[in-house]
C-alpha angles and dihedrals in degrees: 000000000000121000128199101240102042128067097219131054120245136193125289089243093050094039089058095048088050095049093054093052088054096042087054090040081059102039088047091052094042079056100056092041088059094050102040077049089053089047095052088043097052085050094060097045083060102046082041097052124101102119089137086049119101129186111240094206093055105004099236129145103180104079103027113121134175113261104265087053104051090046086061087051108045086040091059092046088053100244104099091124122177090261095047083051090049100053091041086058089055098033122060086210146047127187107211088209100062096020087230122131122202136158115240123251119234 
């Protein structure tokens, strides 16, 4: 039996074996991949979440961050600016939609 990744064909016994390992390396490894995905995921969830969070300058809750996270934002938009980085280094939030950061009070 020839198989893809070998130059020389093998037995159908020893073919097989070696198909199964491959076939748990892959499923191991597809494993680890999801966790370390669900991890990452679970990360982000944290540094994203600020949903009982509102702005006290426009009361919205929908586009405050905390401050990391708005950083990342406005930096991909282009409009992280030395004054914007400034006031996210004193502040724990940001709302996108006033450009204010604040930290919560309580």
């Amino acid at each position: 039996m020839e198989l893809p990744w070998l130059n020389e064909p093998v037995e159908l016994q020893e073919a097989l074996e070696m198909v199964a390992q491959a076939s748990e390396e892959d499923e191991r490894l597809a494993e680890e991949i999801k966790g370390r995905v669900e991890r990452l995921e679970r990360r982000v969830e944290v540094l994203e979440d600020s949903s009982s969070v509102e702005c006290p300058s426009c009361r919205s809750d929908e586009a405050v961050h905390k401050a990391g996270v708005g950083a990342a934002k406005l930096a991909t938009k282009d409009a992280l600016s030395e004054k914007n980085v400034d006031a996210l280094n004193s502040e724990s939030h940001v709302c996108l939609d006033c450009r204010e950061s604040f930290t919560p009070r309580g």
